[in-house]
C-alpha positions in Angstrom: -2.8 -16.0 -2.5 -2.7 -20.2 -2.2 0.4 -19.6 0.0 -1.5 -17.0 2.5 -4.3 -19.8 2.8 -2.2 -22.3 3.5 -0.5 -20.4 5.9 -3.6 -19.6 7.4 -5.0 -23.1 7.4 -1.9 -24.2 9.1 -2.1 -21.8 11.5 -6.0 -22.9 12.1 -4.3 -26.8 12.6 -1.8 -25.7 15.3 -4.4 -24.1 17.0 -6.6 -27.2 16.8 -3.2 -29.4 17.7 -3.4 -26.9 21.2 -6.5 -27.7 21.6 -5.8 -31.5 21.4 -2.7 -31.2 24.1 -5.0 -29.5 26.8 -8.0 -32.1 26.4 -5.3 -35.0 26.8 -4.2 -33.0 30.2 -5.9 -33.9 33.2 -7.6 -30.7 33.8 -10.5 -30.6 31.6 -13.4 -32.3 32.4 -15.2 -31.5 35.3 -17.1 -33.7 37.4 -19.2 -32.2 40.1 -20.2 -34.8 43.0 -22.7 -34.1 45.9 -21.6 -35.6 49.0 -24.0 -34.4 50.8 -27.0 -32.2 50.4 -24.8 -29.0 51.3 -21.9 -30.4 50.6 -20.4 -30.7 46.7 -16.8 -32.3 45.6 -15.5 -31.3 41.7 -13.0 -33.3 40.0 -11.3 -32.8 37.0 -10.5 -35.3 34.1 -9.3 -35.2 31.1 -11.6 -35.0 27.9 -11.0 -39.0 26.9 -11.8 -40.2 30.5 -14.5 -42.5 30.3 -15.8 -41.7 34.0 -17.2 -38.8 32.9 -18.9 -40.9 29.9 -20.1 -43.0 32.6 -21.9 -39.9 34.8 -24.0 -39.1 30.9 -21.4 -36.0 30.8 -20.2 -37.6 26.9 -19.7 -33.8 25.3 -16.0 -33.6 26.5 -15.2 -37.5 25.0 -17.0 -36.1 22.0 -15.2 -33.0 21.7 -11.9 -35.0 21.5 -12.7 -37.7 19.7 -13.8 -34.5 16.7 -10.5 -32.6 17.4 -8.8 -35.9 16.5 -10.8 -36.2 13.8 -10.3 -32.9 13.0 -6.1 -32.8 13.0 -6.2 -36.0 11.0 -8.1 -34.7 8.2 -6.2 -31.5 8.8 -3.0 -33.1 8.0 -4.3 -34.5 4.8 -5.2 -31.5 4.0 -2.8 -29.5 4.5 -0.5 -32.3 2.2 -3.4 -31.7 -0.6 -3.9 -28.6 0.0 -5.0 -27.5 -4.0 -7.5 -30.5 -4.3 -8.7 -31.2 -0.7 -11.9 -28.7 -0.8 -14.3 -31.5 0.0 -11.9 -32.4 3.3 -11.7 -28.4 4.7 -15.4 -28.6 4.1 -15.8 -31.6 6.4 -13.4 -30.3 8.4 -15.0 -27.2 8.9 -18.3 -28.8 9.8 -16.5 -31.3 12.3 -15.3 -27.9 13.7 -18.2 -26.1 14.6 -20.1 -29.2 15.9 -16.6 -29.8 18.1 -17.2 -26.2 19.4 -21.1 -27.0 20.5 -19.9 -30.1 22.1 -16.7 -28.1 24.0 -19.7 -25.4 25.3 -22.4 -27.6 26.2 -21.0 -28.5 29.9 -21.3 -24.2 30.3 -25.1 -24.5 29.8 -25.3 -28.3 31.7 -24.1 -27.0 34.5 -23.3 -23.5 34.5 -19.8 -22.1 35.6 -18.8 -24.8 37.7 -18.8 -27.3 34.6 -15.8 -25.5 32.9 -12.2 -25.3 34.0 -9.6 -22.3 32.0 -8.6 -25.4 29.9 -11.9 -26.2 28.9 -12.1 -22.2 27.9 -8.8 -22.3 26.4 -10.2 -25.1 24.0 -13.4 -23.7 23.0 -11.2 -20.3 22.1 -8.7 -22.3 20.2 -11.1 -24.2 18.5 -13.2 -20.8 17.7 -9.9 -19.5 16.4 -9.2 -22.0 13.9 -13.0 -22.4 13.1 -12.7 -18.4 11.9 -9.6 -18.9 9.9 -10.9 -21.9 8.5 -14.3 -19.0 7.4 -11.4 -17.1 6.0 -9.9 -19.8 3.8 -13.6 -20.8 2.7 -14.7 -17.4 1.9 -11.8 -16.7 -0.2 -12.3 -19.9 -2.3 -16.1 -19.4 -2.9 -14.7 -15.9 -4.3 -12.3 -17.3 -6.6 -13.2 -17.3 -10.3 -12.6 -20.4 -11.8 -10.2 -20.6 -15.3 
């Protein structure tokens, strides 16, 4: 059973790794400026932009600063796989706050505040954030010996 975990925590870290490559592309971000009172402009940055940041839209920095985060301790992991309960458990937790960050610009400002990358991270970090559930639930079921 270790090696199905493993397999399935790996496959929860590439998805987190995808997730990392579309918040470093330019198209993530969304920036929506009013140029007039009838008039709007929307640009897109990527997640580590620091305009953004600078407009109090911090979620998407956030997001990839915990997906970082998140494939670092990942790695670790992944190395230590038998002894490393304590770091899935963070990095579970880091997870799920990483997905409320990734979703926060759909309730800021509605439909306009997302882009299909910013979608395609918040299902990539879902996906790994239910394999990690899968991982944890079978360990809380294991007896000890």
């Amino acid at each position: 059973m270790k090696a199905m975990d493993k397999m399935y925590y790996l496959v929860a870290l590439v998805l987190q790794g995808i997730a990392l490559i579309l918040e470093i592309l330019p198209v993530g971000a969304v920036m929506v400026f009013a140029t007039s009172p009838t008039e709007r402009t929307i640009e897109v940055y990527s997640y580590f932009s620091m305009l953004p940041v600078g407009y109090a839209n911090f979620t998407p920095l956030l997001t990839g600063i915990l997906t970082i985060l998140i494939v670092l301790l990942g790695v670790i992991a992944l190395f230590k796989f038998d002894k490393a309960t304590c770091i899935r458990k963070v990095i579970f937790v880091c997870s799920i706050v990483s997905l409320l960050f990734s979703i926060v610009p759909l309730f800021l400002f509605g439909a306009v505040g997302m882009t299909a990358a910013s979608y395609a991270v918040s299902c990539m970090i879902l996906l790994s954030i239910c394999l990690q559930a899968v991982i944890n639930r079978q360990e809380s079921f294991v007896p000890s010996e």
